[in-house]
PDB file as gemmi writes it, atoms N, CA and C in Angstrom:
CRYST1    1.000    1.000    1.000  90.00  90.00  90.00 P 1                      
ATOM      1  N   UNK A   1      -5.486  -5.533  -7.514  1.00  0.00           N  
ATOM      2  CA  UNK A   1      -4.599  -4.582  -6.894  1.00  0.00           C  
ATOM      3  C   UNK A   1      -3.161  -4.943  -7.276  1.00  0.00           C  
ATOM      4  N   UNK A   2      -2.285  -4.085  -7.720  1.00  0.00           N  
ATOM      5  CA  UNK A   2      -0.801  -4.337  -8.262  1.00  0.00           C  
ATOM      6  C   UNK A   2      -0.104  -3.168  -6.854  1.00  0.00           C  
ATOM      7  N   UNK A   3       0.937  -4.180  -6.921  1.00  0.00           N  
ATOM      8  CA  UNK A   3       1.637  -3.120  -5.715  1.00  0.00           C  
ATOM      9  C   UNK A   3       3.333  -2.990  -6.403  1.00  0.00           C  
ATOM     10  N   UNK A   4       3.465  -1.037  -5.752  1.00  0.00           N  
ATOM     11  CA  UNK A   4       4.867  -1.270  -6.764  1.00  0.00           C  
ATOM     12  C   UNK A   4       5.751  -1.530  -5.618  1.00  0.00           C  
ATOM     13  N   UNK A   5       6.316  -2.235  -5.319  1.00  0.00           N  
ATOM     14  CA  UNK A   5       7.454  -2.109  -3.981  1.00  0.00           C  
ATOM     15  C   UNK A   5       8.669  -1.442  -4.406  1.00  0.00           C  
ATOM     16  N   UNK A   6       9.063  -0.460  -3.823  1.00  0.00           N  
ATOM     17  CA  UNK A   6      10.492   0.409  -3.716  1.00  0.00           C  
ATOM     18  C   UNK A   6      11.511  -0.068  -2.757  1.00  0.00           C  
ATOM     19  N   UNK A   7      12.645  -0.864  -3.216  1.00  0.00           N  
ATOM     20  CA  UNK A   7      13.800  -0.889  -2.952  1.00  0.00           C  
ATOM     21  C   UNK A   7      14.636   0.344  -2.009  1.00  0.00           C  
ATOM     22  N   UNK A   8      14.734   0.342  -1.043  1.00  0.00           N  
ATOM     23  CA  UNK A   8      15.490   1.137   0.091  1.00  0.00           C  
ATOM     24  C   UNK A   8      16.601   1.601  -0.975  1.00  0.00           C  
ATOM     25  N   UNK A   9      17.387   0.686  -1.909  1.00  0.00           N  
ATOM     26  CA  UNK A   9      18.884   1.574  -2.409  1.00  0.00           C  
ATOM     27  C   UNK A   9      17.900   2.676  -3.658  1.00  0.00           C  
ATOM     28  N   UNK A  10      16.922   2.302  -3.915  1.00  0.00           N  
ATOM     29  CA  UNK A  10      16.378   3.375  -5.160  1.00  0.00           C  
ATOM     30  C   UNK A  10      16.067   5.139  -4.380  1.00  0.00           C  
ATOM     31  N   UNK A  11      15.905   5.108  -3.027  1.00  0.00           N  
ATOM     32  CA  UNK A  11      15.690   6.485  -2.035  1.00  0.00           C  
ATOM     33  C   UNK A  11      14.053   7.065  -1.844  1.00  0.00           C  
ATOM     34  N   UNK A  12      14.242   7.844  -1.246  1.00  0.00           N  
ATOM     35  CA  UNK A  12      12.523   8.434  -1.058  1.00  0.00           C  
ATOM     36  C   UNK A  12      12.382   9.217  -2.334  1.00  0.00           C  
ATOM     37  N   UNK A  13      13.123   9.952  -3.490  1.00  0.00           N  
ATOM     38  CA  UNK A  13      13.165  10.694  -4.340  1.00  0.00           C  
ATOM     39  C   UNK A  13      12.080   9.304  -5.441  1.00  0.00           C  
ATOM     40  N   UNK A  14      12.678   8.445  -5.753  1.00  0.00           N  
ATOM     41  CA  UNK A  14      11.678   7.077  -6.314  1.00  0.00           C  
ATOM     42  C   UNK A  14      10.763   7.270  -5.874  1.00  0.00           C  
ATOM     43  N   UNK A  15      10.103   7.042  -4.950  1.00  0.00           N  
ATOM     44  CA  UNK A  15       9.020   6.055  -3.797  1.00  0.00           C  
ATOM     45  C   UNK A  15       8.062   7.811  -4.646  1.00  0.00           C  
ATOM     46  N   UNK A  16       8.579   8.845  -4.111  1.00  0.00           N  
ATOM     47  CA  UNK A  16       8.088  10.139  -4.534  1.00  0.00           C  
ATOM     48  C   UNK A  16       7.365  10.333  -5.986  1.00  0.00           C  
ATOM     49  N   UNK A  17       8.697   9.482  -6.907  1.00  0.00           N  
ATOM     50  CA  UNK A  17       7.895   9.763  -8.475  1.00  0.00           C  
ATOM     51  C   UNK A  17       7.019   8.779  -8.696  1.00  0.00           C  
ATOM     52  N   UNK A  18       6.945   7.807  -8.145  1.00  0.00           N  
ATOM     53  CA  UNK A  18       6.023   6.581  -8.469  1.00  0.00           C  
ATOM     54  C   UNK A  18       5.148   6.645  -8.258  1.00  0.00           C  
ATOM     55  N   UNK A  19       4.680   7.492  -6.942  1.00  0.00           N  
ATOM     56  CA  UNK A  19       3.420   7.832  -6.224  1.00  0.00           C  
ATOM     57  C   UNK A  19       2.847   8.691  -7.459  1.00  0.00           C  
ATOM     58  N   UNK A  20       3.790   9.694  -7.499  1.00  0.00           N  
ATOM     59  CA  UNK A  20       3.003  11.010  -8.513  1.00  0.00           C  
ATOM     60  C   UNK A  20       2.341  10.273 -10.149  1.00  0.00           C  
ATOM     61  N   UNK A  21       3.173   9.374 -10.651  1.00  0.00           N  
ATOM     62  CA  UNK A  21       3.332   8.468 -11.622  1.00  0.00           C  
ATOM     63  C   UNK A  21       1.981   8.309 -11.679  1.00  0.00           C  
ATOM     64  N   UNK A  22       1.709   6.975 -10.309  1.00  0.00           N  
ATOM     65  CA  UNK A  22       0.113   6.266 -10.890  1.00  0.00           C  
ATOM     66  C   UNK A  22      -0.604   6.650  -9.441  1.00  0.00           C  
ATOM     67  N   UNK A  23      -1.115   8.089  -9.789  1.00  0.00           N  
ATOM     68  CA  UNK A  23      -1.706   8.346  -8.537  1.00  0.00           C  
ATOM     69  C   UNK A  23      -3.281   8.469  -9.309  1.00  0.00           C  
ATOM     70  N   UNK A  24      -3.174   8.265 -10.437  1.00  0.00           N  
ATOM     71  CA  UNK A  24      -4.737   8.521 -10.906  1.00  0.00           C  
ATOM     72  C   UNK A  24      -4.860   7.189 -11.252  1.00  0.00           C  
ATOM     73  N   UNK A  25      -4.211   6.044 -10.985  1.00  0.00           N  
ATOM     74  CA  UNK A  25      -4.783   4.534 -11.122  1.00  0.00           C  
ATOM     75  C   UNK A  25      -5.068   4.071  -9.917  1.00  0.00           C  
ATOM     76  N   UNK A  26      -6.584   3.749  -9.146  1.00  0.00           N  
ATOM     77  CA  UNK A  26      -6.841   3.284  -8.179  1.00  0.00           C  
ATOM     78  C   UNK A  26      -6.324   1.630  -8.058  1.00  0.00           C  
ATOM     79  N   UNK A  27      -6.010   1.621  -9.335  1.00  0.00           N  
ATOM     80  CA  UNK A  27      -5.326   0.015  -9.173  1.00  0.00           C  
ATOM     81  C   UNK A  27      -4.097  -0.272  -8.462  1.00  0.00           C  
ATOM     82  N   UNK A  28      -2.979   0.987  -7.973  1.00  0.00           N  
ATOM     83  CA  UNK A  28      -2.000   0.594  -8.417  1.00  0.00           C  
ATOM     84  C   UNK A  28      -1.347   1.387  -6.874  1.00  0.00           C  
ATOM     85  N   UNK A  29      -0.617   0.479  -5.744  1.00  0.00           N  
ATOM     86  CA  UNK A  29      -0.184   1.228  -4.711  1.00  0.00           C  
ATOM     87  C   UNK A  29       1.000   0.953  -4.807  1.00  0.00           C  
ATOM     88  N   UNK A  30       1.580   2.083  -4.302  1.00  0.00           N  
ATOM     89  CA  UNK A  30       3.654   2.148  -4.163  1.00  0.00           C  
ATOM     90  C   UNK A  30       3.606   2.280  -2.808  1.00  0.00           C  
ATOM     91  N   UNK A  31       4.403   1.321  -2.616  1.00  0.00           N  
ATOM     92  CA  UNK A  31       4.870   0.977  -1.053  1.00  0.00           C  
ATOM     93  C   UNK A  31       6.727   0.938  -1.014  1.00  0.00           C  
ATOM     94  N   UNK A  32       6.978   1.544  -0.333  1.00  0.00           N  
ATOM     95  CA  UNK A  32       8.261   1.743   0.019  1.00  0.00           C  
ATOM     96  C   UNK A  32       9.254   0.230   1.089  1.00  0.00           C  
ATOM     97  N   UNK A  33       9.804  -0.356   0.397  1.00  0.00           N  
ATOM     98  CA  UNK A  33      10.119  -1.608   1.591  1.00  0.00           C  
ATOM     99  C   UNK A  33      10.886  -1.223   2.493  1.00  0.00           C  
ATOM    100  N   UNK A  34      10.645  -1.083   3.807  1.00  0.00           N  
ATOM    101  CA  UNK A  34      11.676  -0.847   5.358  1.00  0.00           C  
ATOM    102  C   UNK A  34      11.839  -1.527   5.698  1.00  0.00           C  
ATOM    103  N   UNK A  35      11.781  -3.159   5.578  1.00  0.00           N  
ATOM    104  CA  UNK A  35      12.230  -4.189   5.887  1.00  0.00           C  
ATOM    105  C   UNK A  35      13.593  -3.836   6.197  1.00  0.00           C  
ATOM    106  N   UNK A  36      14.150  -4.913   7.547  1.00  0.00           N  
ATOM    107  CA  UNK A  36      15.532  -4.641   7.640  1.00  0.00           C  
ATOM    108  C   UNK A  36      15.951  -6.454   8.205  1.00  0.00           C  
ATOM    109  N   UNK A  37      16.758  -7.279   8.106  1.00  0.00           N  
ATOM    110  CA  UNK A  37      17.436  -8.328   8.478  1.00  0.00           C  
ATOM    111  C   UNK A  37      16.320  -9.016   8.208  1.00  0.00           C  
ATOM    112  N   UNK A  38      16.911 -10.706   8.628  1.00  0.00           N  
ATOM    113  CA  UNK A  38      15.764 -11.432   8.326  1.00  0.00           C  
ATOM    114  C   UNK A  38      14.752 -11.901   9.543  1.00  0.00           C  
ATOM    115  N   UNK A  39      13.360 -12.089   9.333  1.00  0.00           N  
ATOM    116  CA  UNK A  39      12.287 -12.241   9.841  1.00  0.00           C  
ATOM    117  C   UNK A  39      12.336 -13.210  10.884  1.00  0.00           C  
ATOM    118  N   UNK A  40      12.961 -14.827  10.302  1.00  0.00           N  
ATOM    119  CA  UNK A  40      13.173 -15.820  10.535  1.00  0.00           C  
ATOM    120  C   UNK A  40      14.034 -16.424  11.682  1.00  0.00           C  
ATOM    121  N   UNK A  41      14.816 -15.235  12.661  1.00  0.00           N  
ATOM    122  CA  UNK A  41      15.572 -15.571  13.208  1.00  0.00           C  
ATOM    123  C   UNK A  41      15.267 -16.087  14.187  1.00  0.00           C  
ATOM    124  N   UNK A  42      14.318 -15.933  15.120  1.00  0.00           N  
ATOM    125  CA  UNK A  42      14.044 -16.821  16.052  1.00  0.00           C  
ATOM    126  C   UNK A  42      13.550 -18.372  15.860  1.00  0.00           C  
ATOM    127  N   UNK A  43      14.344 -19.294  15.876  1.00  0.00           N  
ATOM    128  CA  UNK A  43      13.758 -20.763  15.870  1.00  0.00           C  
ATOM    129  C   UNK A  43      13.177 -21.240  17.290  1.00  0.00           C  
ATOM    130  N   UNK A  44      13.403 -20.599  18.111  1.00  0.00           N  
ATOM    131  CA  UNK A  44      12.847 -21.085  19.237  1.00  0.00           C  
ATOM    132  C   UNK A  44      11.219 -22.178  19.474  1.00  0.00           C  
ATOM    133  N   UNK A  45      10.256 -21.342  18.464  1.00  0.00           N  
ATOM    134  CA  UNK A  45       8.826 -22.058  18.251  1.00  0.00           C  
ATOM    135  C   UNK A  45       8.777 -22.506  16.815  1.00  0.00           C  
ATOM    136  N   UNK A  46       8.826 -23.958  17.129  1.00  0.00           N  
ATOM    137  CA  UNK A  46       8.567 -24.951  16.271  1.00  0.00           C  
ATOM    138  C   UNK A  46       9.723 -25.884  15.837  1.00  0.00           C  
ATOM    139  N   UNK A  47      11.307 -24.983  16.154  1.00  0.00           N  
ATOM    140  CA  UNK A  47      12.647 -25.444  15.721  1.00  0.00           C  
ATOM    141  C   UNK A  47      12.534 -25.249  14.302  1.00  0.00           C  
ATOM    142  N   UNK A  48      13.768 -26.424  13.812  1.00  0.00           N  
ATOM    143  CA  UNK A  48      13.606 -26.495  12.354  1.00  0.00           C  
ATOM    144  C   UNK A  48      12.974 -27.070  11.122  1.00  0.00           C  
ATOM    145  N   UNK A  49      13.041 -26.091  10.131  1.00  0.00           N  
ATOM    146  CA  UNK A  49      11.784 -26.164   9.241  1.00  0.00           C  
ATOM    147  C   UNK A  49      12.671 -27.853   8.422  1.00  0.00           C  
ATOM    148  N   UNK A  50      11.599 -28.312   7.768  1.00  0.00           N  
ATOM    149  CA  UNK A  50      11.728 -29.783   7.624  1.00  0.00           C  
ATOM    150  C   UNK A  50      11.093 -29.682   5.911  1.00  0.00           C  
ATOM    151  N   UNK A  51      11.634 -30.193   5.003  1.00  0.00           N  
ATOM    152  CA  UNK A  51      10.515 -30.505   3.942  1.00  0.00           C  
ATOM    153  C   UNK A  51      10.658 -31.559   3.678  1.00  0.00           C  
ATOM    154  N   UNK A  52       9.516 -32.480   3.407  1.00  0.00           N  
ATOM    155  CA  UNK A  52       8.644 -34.166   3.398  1.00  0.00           C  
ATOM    156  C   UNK A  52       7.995 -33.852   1.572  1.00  0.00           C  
ATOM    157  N   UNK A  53       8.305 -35.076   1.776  1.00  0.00           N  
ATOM    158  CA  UNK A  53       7.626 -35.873   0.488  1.00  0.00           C  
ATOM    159  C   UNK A  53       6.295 -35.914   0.893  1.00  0.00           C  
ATOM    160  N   UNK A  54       5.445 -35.131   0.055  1.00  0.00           N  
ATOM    161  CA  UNK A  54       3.729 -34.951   0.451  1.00  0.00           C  
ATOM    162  C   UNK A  54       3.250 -35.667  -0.773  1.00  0.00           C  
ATOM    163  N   UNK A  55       3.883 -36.884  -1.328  1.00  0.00           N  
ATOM    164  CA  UNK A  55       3.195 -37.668  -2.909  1.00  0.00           C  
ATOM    165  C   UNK A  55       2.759 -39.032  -1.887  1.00  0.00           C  
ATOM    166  N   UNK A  56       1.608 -39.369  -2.108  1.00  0.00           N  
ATOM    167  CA  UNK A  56       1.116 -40.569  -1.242  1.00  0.00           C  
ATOM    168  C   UNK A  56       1.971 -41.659  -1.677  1.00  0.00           C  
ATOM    169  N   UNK A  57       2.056 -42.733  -0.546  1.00  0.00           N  
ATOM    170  CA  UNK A  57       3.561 -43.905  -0.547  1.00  0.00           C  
ATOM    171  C   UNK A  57       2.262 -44.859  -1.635  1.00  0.00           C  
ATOM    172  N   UNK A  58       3.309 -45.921  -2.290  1.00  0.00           N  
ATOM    173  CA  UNK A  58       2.782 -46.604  -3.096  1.00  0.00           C  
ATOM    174  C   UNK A  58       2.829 -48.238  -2.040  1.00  0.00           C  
ATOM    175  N   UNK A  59       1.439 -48.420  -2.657  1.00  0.00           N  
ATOM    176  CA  UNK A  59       1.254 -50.142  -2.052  1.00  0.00           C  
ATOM    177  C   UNK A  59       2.339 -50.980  -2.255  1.00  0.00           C  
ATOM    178  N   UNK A  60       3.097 -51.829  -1.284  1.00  0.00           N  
ATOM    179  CA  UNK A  60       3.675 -52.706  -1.790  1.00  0.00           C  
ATOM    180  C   UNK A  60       3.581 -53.901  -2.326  1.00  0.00           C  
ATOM    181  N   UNK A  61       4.227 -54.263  -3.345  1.00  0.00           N  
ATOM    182  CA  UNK A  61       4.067 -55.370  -4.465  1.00  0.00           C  
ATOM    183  C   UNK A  61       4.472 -54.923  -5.436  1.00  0.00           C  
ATOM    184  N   UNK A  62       4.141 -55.832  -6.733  1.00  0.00           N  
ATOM    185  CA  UNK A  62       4.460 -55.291  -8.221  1.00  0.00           C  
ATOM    186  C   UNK A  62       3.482 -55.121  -8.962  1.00  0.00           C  
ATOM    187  N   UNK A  63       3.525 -54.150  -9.338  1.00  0.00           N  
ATOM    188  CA  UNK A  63       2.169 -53.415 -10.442  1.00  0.00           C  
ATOM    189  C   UNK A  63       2.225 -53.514 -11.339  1.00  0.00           C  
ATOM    190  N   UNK A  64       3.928 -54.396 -12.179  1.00  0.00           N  
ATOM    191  CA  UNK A  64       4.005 -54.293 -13.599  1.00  0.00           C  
ATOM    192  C   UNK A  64       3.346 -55.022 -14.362  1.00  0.00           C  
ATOM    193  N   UNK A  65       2.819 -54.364 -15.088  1.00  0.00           N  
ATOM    194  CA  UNK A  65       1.360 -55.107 -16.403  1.00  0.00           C  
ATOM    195  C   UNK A  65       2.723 -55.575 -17.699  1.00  0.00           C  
TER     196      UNK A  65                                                      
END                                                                             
């Protein structure tokens, strides 16, 4: 499945020809994005996001051969 996403500044006149475009490819859906601000704004559950070193810690000593 390929999805075409339409950009809000391109208008419904786009979203319109794209549909007509690949309406005989069952592969292929145009979706219009209405997204508005960001998703993320509530931190309340969980607080803040954190990124960690996920490479396993090395034994201590010296390994040099």
């Amino acid at each position: 499945m390929i999805y075409c996403v339409v950009p809000p500044e391109l208008g419904e006149d786009a979203y319109r020809r794209l549909v007509e475009h690949y309406k005989g490819n069952p592969n292929i859906t145009v979706i219009m994005d209405r997204r508005q601000g960001e998703r993320r704004t509530d931190r309340s559950h969980g607080g803040e996001r954190k990124q960690r070193d996920r490479r396993r810690q090395r034994l201590p000593g010296d390994f040099d051969v």
